[in-house]
C-alpha angles and dihedrals in degrees: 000000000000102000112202123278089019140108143206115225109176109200109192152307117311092255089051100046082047094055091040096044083051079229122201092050091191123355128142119143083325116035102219096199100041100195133135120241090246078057088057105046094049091047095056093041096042082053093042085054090052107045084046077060090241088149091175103047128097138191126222122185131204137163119218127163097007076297124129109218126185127196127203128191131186130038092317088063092082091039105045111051101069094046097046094049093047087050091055094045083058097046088059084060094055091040083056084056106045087049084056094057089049089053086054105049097255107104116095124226099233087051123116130194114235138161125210090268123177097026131126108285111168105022105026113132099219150011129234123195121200149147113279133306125264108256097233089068079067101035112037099015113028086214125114092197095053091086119120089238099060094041092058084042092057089049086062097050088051102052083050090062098280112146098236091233087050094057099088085063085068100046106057100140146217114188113195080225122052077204121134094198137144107294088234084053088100099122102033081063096055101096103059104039081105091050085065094049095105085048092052094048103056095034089063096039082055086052124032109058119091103184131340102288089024134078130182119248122261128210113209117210135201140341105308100049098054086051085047094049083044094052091036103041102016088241114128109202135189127204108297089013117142139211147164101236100206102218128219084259092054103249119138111229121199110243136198133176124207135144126302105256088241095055094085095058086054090043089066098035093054088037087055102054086046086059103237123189102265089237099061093046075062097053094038088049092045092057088047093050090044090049095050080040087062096036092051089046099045086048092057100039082052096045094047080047119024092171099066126100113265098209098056088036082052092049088054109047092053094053078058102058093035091058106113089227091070096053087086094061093036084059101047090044079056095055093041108048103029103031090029096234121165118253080266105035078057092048090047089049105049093048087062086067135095098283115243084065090217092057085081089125086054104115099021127110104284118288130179125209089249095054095042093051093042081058089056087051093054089046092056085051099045095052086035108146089012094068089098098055101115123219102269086055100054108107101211 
């Protein structure tokens, strides 16, 4: 029965919706998470629902006919049904895709295919784009956002002016691999991010664009995606780098590159077993957390106003982030998040530093901001495909 202000979207037959649902999310001899397919698809679109702020809208879910058929009530049933259509239409595409690697060898066998399920679609305020997601968002949390990266990612929008329930509208994300995989699985994921490119491609044309002369603004994390945006668009970007990516459709789309969230953790891991003077870990970590600070800040000024211009949002951020007064929060953030310090265990350690905070290359052997800056670089390039490896994945 049809129930008013409501519609019926039926999204495929019952093998596709498995393969696209990536159902059943964990199940050896045991399933860990017992739940029907009609139970999964609900879960991901009910979250989607909710992260989109369509507070009065539900999702029911039948099969009938070896049919999958969704209905949506609520102000979200007139706005849903094409999107979500068009996003699975996309996701054969990258299934297709996925069957071609295996048919080439290339496919692990601890690999998983898995769609950004259960993110903003119609109302979300960015786009970021990054590797691949950690198997354990598919396998033990059914979240995509439960991943260590975007939680630490949504710390930092917050801490940018970003209301902490609003924070799932700027991470709706596009990973050049549908892949739940290891986090430290980054370079065993280099070969078939090509074989995605038809995928990409029509994901951010689905999502990007916020009318018909405005897109929304894209962050681009790590490593891999700024060689993929090299190989894909001919623009070759640094951290905190900016362009216009001009899309299929036509639409120019502001870019920005920055670390992966996860990078930070890898920079001190690999400082650490170099045997780098404790102070300029410091230093080093400090940059990186400035630069993710500006990035984060420039993501959610440019989110709150996509019409604004990225070059004078980016100036400013930055200003922002480089104030001196500001040296003094970059290095608790830094305590906190990559050496896990309470709010005052990260007050007491950084007043133990060379004052002011950001004189941490005072006494040092001279260095100057160039070559400072030309090591962080090197130490991009060295960790390279491994930036998204998450704590708990870091073999000291």
């Amino acid at each position: 029965m049809i129930l008013p202000n409501s519609e019926i979207v039926d999204i495929g037959a019952t093998a596709d919706v498995r393969r696209l649902f990536s159902y059943p999310p964990n199940c050896q001899e045991i399933c860990f998470l017992p739940q029907s397919l009609e139970d999964t698809v609900r879960l991901y679109l009910t979250s989607s629902l909710q992260r989109d702020m369509f507070s009065n809208s539900t999702i029911s879910v039948r099969t009938q006919d070896d049919r999958v058929l969704v209905q949506i009530t609520g102000d979200a049933a007139s706005k849903y049904g094409a999107p979500l259509k068009a996003f699975l239409g996309i996701g054969q595409n990258a299934f297709a895709a996925s069957v071609k690697i295996n048919t080439d060898k290339k496919w692990h066998y601890n690999w998983r295919f898995f769609l950004p399920l259960g993110l903003a679609m119609t109302q979300h305020k960015t786009v970021q784009l990054l590797h691949f997601p950690p198997d354990y968002v598919l396998e033990r949390d059914q979240d995509y956002l439960s991943a260590h990266t975007t939680k630490r990612w949504a710390e930092l929008l917050q801490e940018n002016g970003v209301a902490a329930a609003d924070t799932p509208r700027y991470q709706t994300i596009v990973d050049i691999a549908p892949i739940a995989a290891p986090s430290n699985d980054g370079k065993n994921l280099e070969g078939v991010y090509s074989y995605y490119d038809g995928y990409i491609s029509g994901l951010l044309q689905l999502w990007l664009p916020l009318d018909g002369h405005t897109a929304r603004p894209m962050v681009a994390f790590g490593g891999p995606v700024r060689d993929w945006i090299k190989r894909r668009f001919g623009v070759d970007l640094k951290v905190l780098s900016l362009t216009n990516l001009q899309l299929e459709s036509g639409i120019r789309v502001a870019t920005l590159a920055t670390n992966h969230p996860s990078f930070i953790y890898n920079a001190v891991d690999r400082l650490q077993s170099g045997n780098t003077p404790t102070n300029e870990q410091m230093a080093m970590l400090m940059r990186i957390m400035q630069q993710d600070l500006i990035a984060s800040n420039w993501q959610a000024m440019m989110g709150a106003n996509p019409k604004a211009d990225p070059k004078a949002t980016l100036d400013a951020c930055t200003q922002t982030w480089s104030n001196s007064t500001k040296q003094a929060r970059i290095c608790q953030l830094t305590y906190i998040q990559v050496f896990n310090k309470s709010p005052e265990e990260a007050a007491k350690s950084c007043a133990q530093l060379p004052k002011p905070v950001n004189a941490l290359l005072e006494g040092l052997k001279p260095i100057d901001a160039q070559a400072f800056n030309e090591r962080l670089e090197a130490l991009q390039a060295e960790i390279g495909a491994l930036d998204s490896r998450e704590p708990q994945d870091i073999k000291h």
